[in-house]
C-alpha positions as CSV (number, residue, x, y, z in Angstrom):
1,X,86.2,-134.5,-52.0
2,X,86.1,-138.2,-52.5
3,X,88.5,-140.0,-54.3
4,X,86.9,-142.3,-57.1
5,X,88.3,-145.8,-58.3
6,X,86.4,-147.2,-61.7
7,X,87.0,-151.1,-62.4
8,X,86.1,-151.8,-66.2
9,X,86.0,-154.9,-67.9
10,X,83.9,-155.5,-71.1
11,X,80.8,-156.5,-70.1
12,X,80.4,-155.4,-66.1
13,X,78.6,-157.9,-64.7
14,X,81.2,-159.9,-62.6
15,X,84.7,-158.8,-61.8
16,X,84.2,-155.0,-62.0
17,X,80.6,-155.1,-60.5
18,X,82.1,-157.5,-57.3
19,X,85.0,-154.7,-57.2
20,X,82.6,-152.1,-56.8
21,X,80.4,-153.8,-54.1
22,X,83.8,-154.3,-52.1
23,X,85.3,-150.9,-52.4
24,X,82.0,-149.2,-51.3
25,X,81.3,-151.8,-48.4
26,X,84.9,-151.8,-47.5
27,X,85.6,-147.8,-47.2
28,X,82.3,-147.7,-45.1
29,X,83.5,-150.1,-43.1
30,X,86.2,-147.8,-42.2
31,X,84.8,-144.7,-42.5
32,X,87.4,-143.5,-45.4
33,X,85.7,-141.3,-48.4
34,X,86.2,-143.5,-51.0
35,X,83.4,-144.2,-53.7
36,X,83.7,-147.5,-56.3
37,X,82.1,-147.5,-59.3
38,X,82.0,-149.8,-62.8
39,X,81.6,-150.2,-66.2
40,X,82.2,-152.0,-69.4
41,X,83.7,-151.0,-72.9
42,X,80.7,-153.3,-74.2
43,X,78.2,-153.6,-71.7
44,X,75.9,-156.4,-70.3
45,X,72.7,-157.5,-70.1
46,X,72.5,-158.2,-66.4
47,X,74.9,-159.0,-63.7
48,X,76.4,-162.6,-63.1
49,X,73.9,-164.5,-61.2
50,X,76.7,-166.6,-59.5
51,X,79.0,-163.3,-58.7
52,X,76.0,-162.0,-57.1
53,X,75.6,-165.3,-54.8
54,X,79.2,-165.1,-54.0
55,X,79.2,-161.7,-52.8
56,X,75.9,-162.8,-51.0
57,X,76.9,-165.7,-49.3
58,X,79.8,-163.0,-47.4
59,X,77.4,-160.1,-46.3
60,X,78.3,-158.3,-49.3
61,X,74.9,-157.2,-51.2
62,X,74.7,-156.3,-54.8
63,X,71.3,-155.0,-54.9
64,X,70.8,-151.9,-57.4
65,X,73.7,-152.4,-59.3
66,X,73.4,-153.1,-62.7
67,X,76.0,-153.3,-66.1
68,X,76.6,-149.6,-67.3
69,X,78.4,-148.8,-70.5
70,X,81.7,-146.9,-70.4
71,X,81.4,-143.2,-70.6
72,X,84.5,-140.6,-70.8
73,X,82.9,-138.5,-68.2
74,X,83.3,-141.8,-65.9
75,X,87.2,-142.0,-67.0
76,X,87.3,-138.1,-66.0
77,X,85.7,-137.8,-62.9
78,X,87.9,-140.7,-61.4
79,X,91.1,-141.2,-59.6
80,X,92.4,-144.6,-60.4
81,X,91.1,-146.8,-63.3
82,X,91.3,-150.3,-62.5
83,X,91.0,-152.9,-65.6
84,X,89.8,-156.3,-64.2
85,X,91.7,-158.1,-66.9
86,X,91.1,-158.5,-70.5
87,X,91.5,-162.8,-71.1
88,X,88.4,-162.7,-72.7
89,X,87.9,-160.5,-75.8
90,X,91.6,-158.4,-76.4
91,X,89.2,-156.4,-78.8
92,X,87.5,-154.6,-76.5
93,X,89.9,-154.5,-73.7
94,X,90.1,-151.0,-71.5
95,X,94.0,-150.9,-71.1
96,X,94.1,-150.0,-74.9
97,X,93.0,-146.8,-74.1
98,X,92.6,-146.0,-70.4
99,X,95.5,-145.5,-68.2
100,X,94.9,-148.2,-65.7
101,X,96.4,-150.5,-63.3
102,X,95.0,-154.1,-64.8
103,X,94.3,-156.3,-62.2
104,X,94.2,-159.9,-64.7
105,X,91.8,-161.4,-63.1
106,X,90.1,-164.5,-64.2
107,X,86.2,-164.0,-65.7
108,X,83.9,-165.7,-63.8
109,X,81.3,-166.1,-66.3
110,X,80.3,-169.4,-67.0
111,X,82.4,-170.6,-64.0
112,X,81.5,-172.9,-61.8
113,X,80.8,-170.7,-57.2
114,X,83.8,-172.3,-56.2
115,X,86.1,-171.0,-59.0
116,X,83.8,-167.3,-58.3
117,X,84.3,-167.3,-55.1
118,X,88.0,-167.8,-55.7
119,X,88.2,-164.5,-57.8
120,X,85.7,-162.9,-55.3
121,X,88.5,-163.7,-52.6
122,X,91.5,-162.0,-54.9
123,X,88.8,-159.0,-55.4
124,X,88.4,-158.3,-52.0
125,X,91.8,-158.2,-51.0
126,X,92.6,-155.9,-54.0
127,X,90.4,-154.0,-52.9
128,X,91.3,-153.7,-49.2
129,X,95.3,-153.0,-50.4
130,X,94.5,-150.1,-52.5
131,X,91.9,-148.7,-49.5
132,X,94.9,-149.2,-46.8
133,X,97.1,-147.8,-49.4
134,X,94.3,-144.6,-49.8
135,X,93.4,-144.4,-45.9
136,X,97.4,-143.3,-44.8
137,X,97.5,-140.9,-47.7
């Protein structure tokens, strides 16, 4: 059975979406049964135009994903809970009720590629710790 990994962050159209992209690009990379998923405790309207070029511009595609709300069944049905990190609205911020590991990364919206790519860069290698961490288990 696949092990699951959910990022959340509030509105899932950056950090958590660019998590996703990696974890599923990454494991099938390296042919490890690992599925990424995302969502937000308040939800989007549409992804981050600039995460999605930064994630472009390195092979990594974002097509068909899309901000998706929060469910319990998501919590449930996965392994690890990742929170990207809550700077930008403590209100709605997943560590208050998930158990998670909180990654505090910086939100890209409104940020200028090069600061993007920047987190992009932190994402990744997140992302590729935690599947070298999952691939010798």
């Amino acid at each position: 059975m696949s092990k699951r990994v959910l990022f959340v962050c509030v509105h899932n159209a950056g950090r958590s979406q660019m998590a996703e992209a990696f974890t599923n690009s990454l494991a099938a990379e390296r042919g490890l049964d690992v599925v990424g998923s995302s969502a937000g405790t308040v939800g989007g309207k549409a992804l981050n135009p600039v995460a999605v070029q930064a994630m472009s511009e390195i092979g990594v595609p974002m097509d068909g994903q899309a901000p998706k709300l929060l469910t319990p069944e998501m919590v449930a049905e996965s392994d690890l809970i990742v929170s990207m990190g809550c700077g930008v609205d403590a209100e709605a911020c997943p560590v208050k009720f998930l158990v998670a590991e909180d990654w505090e990364l910086d939100d890209p919206a409104g940020q200028p590629i090069e600061a993007v790519r920047a987190v992009r860069d932190a994402i990744r290698e997140r992302v590729s710790a935690l599947l070298d961490e999952w691939g010798g288990a």
